[in-house]
Biopython code that builds the backbone (N, CA, C, O; Angstrom):
import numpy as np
from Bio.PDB.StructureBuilder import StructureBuilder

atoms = [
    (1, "UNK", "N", (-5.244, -4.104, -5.927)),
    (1, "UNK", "CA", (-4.725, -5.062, -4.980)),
    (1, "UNK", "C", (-5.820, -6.068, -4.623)),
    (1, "UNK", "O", (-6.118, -6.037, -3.429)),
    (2, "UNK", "N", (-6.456, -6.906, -5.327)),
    (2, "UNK", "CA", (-7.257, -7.529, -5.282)),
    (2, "UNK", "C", (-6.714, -9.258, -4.361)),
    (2, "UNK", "O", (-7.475, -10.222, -4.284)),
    (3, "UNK", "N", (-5.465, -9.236, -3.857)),
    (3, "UNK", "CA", (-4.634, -10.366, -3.642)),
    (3, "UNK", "C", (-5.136, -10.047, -1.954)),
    (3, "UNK", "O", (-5.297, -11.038, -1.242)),
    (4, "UNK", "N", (-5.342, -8.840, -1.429)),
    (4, "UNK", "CA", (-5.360, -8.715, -0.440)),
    (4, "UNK", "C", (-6.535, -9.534, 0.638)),
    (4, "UNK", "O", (-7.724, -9.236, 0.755)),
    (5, "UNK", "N", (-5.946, -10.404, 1.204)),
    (5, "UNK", "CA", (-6.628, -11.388, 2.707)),
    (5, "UNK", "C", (-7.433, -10.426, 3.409)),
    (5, "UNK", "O", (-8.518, -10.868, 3.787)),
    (6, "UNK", "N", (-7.115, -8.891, 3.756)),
    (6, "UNK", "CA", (-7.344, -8.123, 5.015)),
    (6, "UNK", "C", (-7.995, -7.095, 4.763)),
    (6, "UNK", "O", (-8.048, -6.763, 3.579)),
    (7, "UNK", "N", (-8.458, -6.546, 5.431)),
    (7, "UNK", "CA", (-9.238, -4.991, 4.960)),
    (7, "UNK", "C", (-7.893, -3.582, 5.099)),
    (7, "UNK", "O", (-7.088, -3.329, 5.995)),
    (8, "UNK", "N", (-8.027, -3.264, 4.454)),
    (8, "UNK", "CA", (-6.689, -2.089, 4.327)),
    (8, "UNK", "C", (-8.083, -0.684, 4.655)),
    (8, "UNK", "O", (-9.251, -1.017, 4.453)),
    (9, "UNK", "N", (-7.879, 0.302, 4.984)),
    (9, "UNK", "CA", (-8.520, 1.476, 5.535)),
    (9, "UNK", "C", (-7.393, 2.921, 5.536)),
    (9, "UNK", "O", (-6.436, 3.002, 6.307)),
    (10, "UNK", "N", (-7.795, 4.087, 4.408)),
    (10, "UNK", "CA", (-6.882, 5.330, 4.849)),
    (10, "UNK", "C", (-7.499, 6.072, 5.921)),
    (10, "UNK", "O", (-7.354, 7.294, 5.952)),
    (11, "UNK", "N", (-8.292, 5.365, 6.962)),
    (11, "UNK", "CA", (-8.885, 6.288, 8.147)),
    (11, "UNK", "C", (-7.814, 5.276, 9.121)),
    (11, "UNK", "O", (-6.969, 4.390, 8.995)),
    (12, "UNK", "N", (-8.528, 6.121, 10.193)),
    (12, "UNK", "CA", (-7.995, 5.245, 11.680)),
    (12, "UNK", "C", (-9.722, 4.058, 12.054)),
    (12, "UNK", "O", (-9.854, 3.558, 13.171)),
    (13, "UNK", "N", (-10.452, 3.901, 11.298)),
    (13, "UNK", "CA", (-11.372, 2.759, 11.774)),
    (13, "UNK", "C", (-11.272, 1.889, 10.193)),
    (13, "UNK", "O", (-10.752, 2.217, 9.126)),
    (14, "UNK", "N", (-12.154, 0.444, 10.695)),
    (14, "UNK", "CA", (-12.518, -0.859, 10.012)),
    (14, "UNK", "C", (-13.397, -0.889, 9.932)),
    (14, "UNK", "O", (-13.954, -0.025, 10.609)),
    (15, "UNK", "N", (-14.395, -1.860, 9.070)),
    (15, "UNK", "CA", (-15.768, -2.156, 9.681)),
    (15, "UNK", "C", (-15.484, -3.608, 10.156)),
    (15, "UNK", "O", (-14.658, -4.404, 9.709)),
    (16, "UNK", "N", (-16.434, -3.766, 11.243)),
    (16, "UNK", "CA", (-16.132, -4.968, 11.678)),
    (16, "UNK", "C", (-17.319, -5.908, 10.973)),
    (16, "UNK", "O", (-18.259, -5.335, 10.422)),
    (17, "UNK", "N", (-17.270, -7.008, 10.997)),
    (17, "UNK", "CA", (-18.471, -8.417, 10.651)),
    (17, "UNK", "C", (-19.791, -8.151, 10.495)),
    (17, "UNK", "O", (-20.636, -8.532, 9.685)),
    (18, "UNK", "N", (-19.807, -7.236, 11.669)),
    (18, "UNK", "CA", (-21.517, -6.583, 11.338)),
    (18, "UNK", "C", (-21.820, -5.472, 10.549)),
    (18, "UNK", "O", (-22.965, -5.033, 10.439)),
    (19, "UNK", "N", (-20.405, -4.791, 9.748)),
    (19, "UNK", "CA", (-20.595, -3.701, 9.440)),
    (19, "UNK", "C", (-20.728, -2.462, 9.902)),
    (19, "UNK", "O", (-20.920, -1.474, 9.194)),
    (20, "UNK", "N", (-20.553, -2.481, 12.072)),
    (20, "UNK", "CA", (-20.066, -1.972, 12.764)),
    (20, "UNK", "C", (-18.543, -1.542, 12.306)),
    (20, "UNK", "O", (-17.626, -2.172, 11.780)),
    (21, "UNK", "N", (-18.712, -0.006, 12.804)),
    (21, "UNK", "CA", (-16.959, 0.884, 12.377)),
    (21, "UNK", "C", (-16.479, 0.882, 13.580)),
    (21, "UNK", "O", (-16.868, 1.618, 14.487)),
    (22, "UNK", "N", (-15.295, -0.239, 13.681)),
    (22, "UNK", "CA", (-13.985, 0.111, 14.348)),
    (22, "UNK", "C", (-13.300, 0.924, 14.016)),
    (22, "UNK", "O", (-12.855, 1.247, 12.915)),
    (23, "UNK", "N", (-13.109, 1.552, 15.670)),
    (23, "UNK", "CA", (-11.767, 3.173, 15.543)),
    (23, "UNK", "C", (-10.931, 2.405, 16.556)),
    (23, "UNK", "O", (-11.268, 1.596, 17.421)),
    (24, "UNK", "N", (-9.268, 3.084, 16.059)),
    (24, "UNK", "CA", (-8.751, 2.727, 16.537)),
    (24, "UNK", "C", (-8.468, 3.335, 18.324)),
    (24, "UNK", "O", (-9.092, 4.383, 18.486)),
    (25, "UNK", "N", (-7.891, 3.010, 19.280)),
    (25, "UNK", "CA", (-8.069, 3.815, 20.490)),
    (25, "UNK", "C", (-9.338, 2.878, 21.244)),
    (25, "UNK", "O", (-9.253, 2.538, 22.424)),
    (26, "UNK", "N", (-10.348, 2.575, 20.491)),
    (26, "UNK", "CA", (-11.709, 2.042, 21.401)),
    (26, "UNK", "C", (-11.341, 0.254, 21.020)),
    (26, "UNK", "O", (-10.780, -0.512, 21.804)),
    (27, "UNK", "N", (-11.848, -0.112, 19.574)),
    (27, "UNK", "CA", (-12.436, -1.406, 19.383)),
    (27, "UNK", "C", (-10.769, -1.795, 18.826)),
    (27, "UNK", "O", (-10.280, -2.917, 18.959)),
    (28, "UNK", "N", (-10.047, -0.612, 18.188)),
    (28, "UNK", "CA", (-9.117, -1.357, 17.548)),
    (28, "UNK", "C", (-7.370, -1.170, 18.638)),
    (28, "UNK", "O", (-7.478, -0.322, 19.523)),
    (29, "UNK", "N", (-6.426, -1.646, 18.588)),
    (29, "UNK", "CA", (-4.898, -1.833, 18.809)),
    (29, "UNK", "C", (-3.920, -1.726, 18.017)),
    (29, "UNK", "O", (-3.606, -2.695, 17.324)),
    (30, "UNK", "N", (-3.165, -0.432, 17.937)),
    (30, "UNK", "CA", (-2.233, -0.981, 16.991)),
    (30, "UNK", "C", (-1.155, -2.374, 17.712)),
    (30, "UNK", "O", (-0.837, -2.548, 18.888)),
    (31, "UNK", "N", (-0.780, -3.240, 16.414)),
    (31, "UNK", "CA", (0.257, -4.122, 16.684)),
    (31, "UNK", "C", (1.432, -4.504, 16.155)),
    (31, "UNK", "O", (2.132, -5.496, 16.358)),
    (32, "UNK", "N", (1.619, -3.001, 15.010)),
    (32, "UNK", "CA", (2.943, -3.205, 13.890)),
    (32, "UNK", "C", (2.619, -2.072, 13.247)),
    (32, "UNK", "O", (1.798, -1.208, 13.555)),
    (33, "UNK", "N", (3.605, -2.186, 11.984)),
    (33, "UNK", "CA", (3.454, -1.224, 10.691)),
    (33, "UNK", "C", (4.042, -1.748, 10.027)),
    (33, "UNK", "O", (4.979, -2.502, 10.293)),
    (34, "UNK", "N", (3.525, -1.397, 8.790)),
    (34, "UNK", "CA", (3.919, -1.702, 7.622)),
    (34, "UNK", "C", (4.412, -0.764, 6.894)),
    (34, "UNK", "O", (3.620, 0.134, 6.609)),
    (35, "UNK", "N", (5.792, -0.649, 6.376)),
    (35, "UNK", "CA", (6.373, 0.106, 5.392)),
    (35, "UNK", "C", (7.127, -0.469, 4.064)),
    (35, "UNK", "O", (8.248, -0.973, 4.125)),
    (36, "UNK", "N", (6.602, -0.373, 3.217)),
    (36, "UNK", "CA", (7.280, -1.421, 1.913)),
    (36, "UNK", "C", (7.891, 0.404, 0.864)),
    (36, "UNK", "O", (7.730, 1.582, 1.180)),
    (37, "UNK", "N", (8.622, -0.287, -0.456)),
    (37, "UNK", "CA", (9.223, 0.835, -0.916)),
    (37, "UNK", "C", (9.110, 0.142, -2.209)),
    (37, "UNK", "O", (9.479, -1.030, -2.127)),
    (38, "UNK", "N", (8.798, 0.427, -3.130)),
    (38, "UNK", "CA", (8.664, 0.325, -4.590)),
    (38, "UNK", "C", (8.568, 1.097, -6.176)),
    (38, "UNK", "O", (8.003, 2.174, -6.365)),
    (39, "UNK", "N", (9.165, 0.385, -7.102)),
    (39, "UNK", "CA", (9.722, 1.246, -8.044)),
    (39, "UNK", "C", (8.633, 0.536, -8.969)),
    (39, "UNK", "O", (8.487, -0.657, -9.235)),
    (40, "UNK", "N", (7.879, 1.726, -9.392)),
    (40, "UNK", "CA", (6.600, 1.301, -10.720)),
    (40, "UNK", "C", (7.473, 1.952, -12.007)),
    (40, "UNK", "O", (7.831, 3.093, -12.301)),
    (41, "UNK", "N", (7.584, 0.990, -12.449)),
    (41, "UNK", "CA", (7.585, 1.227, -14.352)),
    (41, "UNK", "C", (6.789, 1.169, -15.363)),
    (41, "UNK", "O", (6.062, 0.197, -15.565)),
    (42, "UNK", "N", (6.832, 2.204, -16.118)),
    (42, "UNK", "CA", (5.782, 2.308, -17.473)),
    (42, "UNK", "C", (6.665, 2.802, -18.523)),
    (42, "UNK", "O", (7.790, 3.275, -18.363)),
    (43, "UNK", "N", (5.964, 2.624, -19.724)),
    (43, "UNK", "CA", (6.282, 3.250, -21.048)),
    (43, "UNK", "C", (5.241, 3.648, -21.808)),
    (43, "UNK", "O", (4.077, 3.591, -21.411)),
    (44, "UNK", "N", (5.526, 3.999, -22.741)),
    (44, "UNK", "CA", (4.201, 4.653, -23.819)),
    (44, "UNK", "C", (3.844, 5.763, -22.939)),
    (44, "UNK", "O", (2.642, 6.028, -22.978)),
    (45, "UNK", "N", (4.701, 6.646, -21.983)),
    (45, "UNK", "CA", (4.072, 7.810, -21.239)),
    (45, "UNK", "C", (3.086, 7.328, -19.888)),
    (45, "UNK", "O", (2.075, 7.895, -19.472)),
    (46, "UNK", "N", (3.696, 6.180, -19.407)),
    (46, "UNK", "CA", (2.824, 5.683, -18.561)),
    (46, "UNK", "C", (1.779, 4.723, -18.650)),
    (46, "UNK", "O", (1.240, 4.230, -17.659)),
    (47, "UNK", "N", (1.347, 4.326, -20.393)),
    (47, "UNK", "CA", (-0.076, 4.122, -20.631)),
    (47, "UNK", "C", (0.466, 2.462, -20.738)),
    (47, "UNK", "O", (-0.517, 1.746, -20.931)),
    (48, "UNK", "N", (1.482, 1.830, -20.682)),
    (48, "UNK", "CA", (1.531, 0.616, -20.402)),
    (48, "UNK", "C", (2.678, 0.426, -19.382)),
    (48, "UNK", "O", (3.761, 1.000, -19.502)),
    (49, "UNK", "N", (2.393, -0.352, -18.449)),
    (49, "UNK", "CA", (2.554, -0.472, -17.012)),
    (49, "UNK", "C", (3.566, -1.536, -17.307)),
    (49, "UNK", "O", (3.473, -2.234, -18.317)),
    (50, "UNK", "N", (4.927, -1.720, -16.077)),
    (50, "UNK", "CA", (5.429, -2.732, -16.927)),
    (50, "UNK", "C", (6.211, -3.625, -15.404)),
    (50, "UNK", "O", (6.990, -4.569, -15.273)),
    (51, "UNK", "N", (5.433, -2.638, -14.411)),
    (51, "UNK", "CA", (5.166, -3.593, -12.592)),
    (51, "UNK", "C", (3.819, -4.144, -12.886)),
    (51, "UNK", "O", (3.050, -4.280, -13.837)),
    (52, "UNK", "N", (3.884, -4.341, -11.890)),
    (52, "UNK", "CA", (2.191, -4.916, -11.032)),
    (52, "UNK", "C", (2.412, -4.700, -9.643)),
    (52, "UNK", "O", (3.588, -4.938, -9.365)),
    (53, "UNK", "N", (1.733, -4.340, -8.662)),
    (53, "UNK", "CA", (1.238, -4.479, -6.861)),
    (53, "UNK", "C", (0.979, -5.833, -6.710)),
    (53, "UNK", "O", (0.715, -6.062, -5.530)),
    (54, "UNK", "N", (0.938, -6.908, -7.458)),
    (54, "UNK", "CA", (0.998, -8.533, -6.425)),
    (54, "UNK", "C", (1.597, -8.349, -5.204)),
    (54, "UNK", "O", (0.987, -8.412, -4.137)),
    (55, "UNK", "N", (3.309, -8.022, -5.377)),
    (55, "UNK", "CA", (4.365, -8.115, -4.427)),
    (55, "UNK", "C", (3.590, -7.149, -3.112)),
    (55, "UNK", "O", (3.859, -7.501, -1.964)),
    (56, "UNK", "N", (2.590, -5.883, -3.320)),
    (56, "UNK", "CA", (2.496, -5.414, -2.387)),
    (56, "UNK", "C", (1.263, -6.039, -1.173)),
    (56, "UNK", "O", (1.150, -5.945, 0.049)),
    (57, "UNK", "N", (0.471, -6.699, -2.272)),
    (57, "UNK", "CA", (-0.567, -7.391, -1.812)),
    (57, "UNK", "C", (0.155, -8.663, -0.589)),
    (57, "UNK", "O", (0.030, -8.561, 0.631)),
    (58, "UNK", "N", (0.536, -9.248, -0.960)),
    (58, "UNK", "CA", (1.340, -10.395, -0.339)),
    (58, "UNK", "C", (2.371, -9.820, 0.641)),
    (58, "UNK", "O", (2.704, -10.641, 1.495)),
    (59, "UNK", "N", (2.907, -8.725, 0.729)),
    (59, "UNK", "CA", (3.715, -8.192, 2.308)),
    (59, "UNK", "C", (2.678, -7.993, 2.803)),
    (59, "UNK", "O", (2.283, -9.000, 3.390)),
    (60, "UNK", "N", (2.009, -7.166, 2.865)),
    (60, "UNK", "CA", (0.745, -6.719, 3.491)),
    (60, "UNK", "C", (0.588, -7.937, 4.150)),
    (60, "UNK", "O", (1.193, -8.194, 5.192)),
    (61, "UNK", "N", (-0.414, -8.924, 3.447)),
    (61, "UNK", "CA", (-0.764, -9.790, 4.060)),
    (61, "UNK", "C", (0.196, -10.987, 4.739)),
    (61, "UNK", "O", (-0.405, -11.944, 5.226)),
    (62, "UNK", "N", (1.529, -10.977, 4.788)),
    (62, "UNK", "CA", (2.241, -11.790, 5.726)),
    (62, "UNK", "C", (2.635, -10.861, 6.971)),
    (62, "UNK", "O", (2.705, -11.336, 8.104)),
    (63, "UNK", "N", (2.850, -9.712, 6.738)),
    (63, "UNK", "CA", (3.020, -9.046, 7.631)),
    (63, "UNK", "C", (1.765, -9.263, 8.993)),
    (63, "UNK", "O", (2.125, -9.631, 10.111)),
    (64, "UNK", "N", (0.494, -9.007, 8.703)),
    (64, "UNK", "CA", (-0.702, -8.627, 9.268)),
    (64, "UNK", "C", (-0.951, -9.881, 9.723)),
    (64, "UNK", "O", (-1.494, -9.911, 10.827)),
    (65, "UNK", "N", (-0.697, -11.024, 9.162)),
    (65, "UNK", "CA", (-0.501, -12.452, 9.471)),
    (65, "UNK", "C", (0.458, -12.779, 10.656)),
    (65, "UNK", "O", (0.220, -13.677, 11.464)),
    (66, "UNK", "N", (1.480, -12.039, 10.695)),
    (66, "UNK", "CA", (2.612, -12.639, 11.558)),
    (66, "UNK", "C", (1.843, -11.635, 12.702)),
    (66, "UNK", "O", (1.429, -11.986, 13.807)),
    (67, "UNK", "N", (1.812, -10.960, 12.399)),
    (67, "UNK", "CA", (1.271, -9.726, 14.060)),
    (67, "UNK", "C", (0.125, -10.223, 14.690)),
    (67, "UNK", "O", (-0.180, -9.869, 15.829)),
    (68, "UNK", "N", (-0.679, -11.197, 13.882)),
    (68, "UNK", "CA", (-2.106, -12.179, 14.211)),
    (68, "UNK", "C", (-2.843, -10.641, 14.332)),
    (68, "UNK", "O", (-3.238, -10.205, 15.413)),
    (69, "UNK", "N", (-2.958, -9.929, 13.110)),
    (69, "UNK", "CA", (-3.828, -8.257, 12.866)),
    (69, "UNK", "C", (-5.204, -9.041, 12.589)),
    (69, "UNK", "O", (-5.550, -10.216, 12.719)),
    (70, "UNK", "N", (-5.858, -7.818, 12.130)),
    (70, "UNK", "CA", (-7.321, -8.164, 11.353)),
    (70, "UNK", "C", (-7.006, -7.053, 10.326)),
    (70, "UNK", "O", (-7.949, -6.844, 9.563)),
    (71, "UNK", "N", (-6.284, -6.549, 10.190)),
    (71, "UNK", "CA", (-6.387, -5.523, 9.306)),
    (71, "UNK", "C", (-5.279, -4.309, 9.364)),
    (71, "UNK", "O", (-4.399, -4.208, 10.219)),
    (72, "UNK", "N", (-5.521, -3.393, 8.245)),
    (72, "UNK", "CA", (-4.485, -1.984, 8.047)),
    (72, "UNK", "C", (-4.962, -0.657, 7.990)),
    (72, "UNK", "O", (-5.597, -0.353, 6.981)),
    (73, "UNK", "N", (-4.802, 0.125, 8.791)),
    (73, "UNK", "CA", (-5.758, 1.385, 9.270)),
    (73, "UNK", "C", (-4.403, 2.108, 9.151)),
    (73, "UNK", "O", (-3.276, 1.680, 9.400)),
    (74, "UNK", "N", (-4.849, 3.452, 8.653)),
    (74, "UNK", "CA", (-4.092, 4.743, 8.161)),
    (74, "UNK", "C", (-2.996, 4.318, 7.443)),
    (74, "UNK", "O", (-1.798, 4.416, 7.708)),
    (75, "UNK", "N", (-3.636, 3.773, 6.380)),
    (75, "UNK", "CA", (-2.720, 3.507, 5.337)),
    (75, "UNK", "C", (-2.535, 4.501, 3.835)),
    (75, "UNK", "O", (-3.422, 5.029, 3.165)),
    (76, "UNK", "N", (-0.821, 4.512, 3.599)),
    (76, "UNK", "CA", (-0.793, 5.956, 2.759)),
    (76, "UNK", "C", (0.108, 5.112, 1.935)),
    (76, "UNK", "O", (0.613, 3.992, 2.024)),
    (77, "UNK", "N", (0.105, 6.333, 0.900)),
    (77, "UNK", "CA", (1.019, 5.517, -0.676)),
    (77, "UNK", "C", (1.569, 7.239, -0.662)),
    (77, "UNK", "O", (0.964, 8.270, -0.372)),
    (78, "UNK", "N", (2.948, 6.996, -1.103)),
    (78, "UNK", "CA", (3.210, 7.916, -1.801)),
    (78, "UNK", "C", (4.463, 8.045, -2.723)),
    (78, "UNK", "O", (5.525, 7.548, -2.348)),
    (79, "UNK", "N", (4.382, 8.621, -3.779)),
    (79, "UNK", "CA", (5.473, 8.709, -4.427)),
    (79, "UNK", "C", (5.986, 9.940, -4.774)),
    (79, "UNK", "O", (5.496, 11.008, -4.408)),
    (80, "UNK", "N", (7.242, 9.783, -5.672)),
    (80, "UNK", "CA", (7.610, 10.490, -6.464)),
    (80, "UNK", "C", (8.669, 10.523, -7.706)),
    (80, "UNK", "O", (8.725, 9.329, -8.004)),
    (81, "UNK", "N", (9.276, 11.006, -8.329)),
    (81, "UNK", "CA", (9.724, 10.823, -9.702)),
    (81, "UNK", "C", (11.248, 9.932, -9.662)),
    (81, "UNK", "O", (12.104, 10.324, -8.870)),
    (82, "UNK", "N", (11.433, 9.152, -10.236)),
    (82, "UNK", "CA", (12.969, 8.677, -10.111)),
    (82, "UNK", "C", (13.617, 9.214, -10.561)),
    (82, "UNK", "O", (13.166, 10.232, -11.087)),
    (83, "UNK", "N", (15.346, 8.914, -10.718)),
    (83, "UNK", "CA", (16.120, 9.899, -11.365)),
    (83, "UNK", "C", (15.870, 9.823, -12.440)),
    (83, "UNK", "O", (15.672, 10.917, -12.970)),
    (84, "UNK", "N", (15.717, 8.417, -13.476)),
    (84, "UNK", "CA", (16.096, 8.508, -14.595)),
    (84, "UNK", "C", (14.700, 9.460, -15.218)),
    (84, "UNK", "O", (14.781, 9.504, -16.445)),
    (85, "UNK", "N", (13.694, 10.078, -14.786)),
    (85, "UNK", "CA", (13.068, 10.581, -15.055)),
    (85, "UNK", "C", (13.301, 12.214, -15.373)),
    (85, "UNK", "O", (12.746, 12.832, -16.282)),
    (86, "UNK", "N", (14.188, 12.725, -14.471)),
    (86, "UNK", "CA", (15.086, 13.868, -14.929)),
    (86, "UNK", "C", (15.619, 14.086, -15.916)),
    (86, "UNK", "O", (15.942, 15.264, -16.064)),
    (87, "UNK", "N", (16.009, 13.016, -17.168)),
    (87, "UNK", "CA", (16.859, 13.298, -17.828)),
    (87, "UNK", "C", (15.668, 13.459, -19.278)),
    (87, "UNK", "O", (15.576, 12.822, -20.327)),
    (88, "UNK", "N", (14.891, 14.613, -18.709)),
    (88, "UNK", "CA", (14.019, 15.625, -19.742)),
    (88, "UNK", "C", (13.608, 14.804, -20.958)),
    (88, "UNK", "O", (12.660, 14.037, -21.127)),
    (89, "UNK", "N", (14.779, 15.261, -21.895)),
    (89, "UNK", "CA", (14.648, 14.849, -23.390)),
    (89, "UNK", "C", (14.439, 14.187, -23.745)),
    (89, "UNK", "O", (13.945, 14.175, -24.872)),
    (90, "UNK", "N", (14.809, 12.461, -22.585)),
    (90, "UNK", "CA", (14.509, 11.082, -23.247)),
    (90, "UNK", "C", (13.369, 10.986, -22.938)),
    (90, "UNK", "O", (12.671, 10.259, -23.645)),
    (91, "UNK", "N", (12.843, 11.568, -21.957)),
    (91, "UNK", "CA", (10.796, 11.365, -22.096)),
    (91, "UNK", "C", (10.078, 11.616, -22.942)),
    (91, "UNK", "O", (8.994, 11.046, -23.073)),
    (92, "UNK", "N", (10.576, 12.667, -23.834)),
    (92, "UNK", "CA", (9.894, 12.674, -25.099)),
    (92, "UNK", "C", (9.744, 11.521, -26.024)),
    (92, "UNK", "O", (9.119, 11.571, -27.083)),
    (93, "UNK", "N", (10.420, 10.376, -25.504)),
    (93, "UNK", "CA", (10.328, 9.528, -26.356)),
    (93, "UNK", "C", (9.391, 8.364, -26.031)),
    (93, "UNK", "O", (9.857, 7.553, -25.230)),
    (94, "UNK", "N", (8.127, 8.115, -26.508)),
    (94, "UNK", "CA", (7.435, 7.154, -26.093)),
    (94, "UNK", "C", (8.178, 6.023, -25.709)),
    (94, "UNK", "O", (8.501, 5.884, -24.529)),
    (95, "UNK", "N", (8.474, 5.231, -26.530)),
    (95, "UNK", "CA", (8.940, 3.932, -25.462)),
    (95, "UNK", "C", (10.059, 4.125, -24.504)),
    (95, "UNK", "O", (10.592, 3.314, -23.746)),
    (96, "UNK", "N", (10.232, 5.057, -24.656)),
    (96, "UNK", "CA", (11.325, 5.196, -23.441)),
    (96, "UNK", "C", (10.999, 5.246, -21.729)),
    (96, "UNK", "O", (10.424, 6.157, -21.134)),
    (97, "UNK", "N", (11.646, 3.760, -21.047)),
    (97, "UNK", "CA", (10.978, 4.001, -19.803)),
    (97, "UNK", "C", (10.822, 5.162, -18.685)),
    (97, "UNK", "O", (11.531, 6.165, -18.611)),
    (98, "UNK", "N", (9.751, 4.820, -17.834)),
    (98, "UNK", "CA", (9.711, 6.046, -16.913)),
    (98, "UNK", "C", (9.618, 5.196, -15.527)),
    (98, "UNK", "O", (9.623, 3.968, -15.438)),
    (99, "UNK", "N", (9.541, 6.034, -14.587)),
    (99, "UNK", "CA", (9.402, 4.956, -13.305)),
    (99, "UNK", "C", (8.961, 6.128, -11.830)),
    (99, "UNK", "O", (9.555, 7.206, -11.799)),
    (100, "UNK", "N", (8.355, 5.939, -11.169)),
    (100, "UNK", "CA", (7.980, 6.027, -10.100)),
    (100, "UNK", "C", (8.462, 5.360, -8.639)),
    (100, "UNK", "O", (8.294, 4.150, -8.490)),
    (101, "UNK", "N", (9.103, 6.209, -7.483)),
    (101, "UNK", "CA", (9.276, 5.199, -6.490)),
    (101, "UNK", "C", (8.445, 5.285, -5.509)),
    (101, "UNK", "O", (8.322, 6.420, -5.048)),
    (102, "UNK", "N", (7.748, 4.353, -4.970)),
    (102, "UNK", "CA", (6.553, 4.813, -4.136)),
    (102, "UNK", "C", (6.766, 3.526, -2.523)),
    (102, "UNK", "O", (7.126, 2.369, -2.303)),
    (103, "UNK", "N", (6.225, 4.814, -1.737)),
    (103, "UNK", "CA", (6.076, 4.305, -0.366)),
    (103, "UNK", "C", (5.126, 3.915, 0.116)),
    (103, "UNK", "O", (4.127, 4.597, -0.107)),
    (104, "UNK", "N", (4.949, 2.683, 0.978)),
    (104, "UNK", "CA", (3.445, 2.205, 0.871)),
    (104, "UNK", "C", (3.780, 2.220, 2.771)),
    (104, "UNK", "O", (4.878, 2.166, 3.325)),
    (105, "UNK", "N", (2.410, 2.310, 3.404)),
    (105, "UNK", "CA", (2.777, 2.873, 5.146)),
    (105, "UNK", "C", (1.190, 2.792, 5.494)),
    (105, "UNK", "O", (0.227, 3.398, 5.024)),
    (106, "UNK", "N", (1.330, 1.579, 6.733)),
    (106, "UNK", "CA", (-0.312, 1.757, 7.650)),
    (106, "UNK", "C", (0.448, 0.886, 8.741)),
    (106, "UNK", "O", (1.544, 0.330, 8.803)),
    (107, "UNK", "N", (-0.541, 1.018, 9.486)),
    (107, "UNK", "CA", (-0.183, 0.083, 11.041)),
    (107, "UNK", "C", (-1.348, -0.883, 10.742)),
    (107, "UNK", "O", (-2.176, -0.868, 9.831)),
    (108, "UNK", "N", (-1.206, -1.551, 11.561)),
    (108, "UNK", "CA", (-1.707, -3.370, 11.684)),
    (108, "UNK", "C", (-2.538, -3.351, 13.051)),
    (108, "UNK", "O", (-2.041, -3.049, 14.136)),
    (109, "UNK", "N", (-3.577, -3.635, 12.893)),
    (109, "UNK", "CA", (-4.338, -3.743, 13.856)),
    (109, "UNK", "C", (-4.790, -4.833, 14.497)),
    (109, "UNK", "O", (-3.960, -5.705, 14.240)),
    (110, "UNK", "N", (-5.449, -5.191, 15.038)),
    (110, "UNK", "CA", (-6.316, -6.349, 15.706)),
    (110, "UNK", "C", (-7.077, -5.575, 16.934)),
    (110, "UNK", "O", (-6.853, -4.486, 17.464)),
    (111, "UNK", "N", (-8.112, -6.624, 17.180)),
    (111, "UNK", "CA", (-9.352, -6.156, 18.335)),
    (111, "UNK", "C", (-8.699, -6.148, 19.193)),
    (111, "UNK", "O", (-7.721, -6.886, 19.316)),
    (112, "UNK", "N", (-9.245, -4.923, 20.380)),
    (112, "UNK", "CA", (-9.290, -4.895, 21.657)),
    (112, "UNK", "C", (-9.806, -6.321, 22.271)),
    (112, "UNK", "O", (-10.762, -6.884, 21.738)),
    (113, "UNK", "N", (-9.186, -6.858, 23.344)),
    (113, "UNK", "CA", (-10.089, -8.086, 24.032)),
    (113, "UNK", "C", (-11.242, -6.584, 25.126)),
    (113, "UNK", "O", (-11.057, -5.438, 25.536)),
    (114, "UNK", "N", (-12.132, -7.414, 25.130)),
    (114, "UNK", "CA", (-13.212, -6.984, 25.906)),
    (114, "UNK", "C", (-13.864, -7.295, 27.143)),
    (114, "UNK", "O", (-14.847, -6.646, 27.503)),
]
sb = StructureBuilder()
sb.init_structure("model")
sb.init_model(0)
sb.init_chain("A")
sb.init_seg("    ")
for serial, (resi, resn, name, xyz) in enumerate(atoms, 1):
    if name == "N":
        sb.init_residue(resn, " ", resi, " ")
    sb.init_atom(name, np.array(xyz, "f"), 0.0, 1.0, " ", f" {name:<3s}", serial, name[0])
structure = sb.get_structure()
């Protein structure tokens, strides 16, 4: 996700400008969340990819934009198998597609005023 404007974090802190670690509760606020839902496709057994994460890069960052955030703290991905992936036998077949649906989830932060 190299598209990304913001600092994304799977803890509850940031570093801030100085390289000071914001936690959330003290320096940081939550001010949203983010939950997106996406279906990754591959073939060749996975080994050629046939999404990309742009689309995830760019919610992220309008989202965190509209909340006026600095960033995404306790952020998680997770997936798991689609249906058409059940149907065993056709995976044996290299080009035959496969797919993943995955959940993408953090809250949106910005500074405490002081």
């Amino acid at each position: 996700m190299e598209k990304l404007e913001y600092p994304v974090s799977m803890s509850p802190a940031l570093y801030g400008s100085r390289n000071e670690i914001l936690v959330k509760g003290q320096e940081l606020r939550t001010v949203g969340t983010i939950s997106y839902e996406k279906t990754f496709w591959g073939t060749l057994y996975s080994l050629l990819s046939l999404s990309n994460d742009d689309d995830i890069a760019q919610e992220i960052n309008r989202k965190v934009k509209a909340k006026g955030g600095v960033g995404v703290i306790n952020f998680s991905a997770t997936s798991k198998n689609c249906t058409i992936n059940k149907m065993t036998f056709l995976t044996y077949i290299p080009i035959w597609p496969s797919c993943t649906d995955s959940l993408i989830e953090g809250e949106i932060v910005t500074l405490n005023a002081n």
